[in-house]
Each structure stands twice: as structure tokens, then as C-alpha cells.
ROLO-495484 format. One line per field, with one value per residue (C-alpha): residue number from 1; chain; x negated, y negated, z. Coordinates in steps of 0.001 Angstrom, whole numbers, plus 524288, in hexadecimal, padded with zeros to 5 digits. Example, Ala and Ser with C-alpha at 12.3 -4.5 7.8 and 13.67 -1.06 7.14 Angstrom:
<recs>
i [1,2]
ch [A,A]
c1 [7CFF4,7CA9A]
c2 [81194,80424]
c3 [81E78,81BE4]
</recs>
This chain:
<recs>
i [1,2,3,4,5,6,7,8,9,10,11,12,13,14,15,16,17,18,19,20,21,22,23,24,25,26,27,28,29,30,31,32,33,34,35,36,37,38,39,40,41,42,43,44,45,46,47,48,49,50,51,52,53,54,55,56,57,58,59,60,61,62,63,64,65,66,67,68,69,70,71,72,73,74,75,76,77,78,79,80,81,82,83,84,85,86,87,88,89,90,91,92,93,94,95,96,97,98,99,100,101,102,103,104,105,106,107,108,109,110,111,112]
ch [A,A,A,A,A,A,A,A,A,A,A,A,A,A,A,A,A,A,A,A,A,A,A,A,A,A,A,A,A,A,A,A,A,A,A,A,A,A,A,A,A,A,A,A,A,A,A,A,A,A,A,A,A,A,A,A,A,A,A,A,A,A,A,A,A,A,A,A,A,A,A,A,A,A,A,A,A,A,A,A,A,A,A,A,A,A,A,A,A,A,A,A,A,A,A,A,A,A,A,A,A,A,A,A,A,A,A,A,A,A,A,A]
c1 [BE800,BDE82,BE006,BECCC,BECE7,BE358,BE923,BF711,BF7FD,BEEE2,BFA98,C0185,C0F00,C1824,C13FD,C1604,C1218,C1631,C0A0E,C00F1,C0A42,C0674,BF8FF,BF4CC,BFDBF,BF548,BE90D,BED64,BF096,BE46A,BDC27,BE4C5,BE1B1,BD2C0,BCE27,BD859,BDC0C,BCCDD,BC8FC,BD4BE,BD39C,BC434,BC696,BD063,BC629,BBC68,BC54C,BC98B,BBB1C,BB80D,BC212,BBF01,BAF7E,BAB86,B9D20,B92C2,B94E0,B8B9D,B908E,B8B7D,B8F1A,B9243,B84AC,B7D94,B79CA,B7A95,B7D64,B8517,B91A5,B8EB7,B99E4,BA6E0,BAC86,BB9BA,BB755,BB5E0,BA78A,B9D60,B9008,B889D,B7ADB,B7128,B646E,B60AC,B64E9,B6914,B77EC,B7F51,B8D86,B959C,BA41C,BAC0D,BAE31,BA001,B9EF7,B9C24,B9D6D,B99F9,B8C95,B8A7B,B7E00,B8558,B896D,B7B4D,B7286,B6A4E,B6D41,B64B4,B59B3,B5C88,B53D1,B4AB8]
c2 [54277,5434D,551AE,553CA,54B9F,554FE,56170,55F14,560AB,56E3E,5734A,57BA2,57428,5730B,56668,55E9E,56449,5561C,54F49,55787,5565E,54918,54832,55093,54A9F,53C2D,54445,547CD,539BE,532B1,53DFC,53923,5298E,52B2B,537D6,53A8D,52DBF,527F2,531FB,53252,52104,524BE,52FDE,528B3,51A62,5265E,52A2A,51B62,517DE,5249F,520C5,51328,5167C,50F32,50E86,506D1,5088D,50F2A,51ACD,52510,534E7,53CCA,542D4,535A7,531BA,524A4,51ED6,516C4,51808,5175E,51F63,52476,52F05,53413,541E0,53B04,53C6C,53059,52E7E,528DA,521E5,52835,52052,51ADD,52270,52E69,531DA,53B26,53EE5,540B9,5412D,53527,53EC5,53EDD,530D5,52CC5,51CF6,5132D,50D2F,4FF22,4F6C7,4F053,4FCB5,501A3,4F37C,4F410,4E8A6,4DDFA,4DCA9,4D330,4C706,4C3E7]
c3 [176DE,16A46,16EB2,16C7D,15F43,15855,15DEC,15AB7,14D32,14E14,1583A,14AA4,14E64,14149,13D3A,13180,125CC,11E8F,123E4,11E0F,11068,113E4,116B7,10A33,10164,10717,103EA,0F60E,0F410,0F9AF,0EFFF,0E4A4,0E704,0EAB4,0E15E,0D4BA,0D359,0D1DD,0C7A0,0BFDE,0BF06,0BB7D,0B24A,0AC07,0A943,0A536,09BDA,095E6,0961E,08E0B,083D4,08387,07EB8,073C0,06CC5,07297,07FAE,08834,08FA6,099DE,09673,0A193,09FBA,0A23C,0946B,0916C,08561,07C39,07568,06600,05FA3,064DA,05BCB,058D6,05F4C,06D32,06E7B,06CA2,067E5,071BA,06F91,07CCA,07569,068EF,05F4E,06959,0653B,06F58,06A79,078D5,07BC1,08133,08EB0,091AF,0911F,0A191,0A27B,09C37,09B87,09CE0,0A023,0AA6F,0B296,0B0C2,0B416,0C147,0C9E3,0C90D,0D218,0DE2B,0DCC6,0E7A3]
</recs>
């Protein structure tokens, strides 16, 4: 019986050319909901949280640098502090995340 299953639909017969409509229409649907959807949500709170910069906040660049927020000019880019007294002028797109001692403290030790 299992046989007969997997060798019918190979037999060339005119079947219906609407399920396969169907099934890649379902497969262009579940990529929407579980690949464009995610990134455009996350490219879109990338793009708020890029506008929304302000000074004194510390930031990560794209490139890793870490530093803190100390003047946002008029011409998009911002002068960000890397050490004291070590000025880096970068553009609002290279900014990464944003760097807070929360995200970044270990756990605390478990007390024996």
C-alpha cells in the first residue's frame, strides 16, 4: 500500500497544477512571517533608536568602539568621547546599540 502512495503521483497523469499554486504560494507566505517581516520590525527600531540619540549616552559603532555620546551635530554625524580626552567624529548610521552597564554586568557569583 505505502507502495502505491509514493509512486502515484510520479505516474506523469494530468494532475492539478492548483496544488502546487498552492503549496508555493504557503511557502512564500510562511518566508514573509518568519524572515521579511523580523528584519523589517528590527531595521525599523534600528532606525527610531538612531534618531532618538542624544549626548551622554554610551554607544557601540559597528566597528566595535565603544564610547560615549558628547555632541550630536546638525550634519548627522556625532562626536563621540573613546577615552579621556580622545574625540572621534562618526555618523549616526555607524552607531551599533546602545551601551549600558546593565546589558554589559557579569552575573554575580553563586554564594556557597
Amino acid at each position: 500500500m505505502l507502495n502505491v502512495l509514493l509512486a502515484a503521483p510520479s505516474q506523469g497523469g494530468g494532475g492539478n497544477p492548483m496544488g502546487s499554486f498552492l503549496i508555493f504560494g504557503g511557502m512564500i507566505v510562511v518566508m514573509y512571517f518568519f524572515m521579511i517581516r523580523p528584519q523589517t520590525k528590527k531595521a525599523k527600531q534600528q532606525k527610531q533608536f538612531i534618531e532618538s540619540l542624544k549626548e551622554g549616552e554610551k554607544v557601540v559603532t559597528i566597528a566595535g568602539i565603544h564610547g560615549k555620546i558628547k555632541k550630536v551635530n546638525d550634519d548627522g554625524t556625532l562626536v563621540i568621547e573613546v577615552g579621556p580626552g580622545t574625540f572621534l567624529t562618526m555618523e549616526r548610521s555607524a552607531i551599533s546599540m546602545e551601551y549600558t552597564s546593565q546589558k554589559n554586568t557579569p552575573p554575580a557569583a553563586p554564594k556557597a
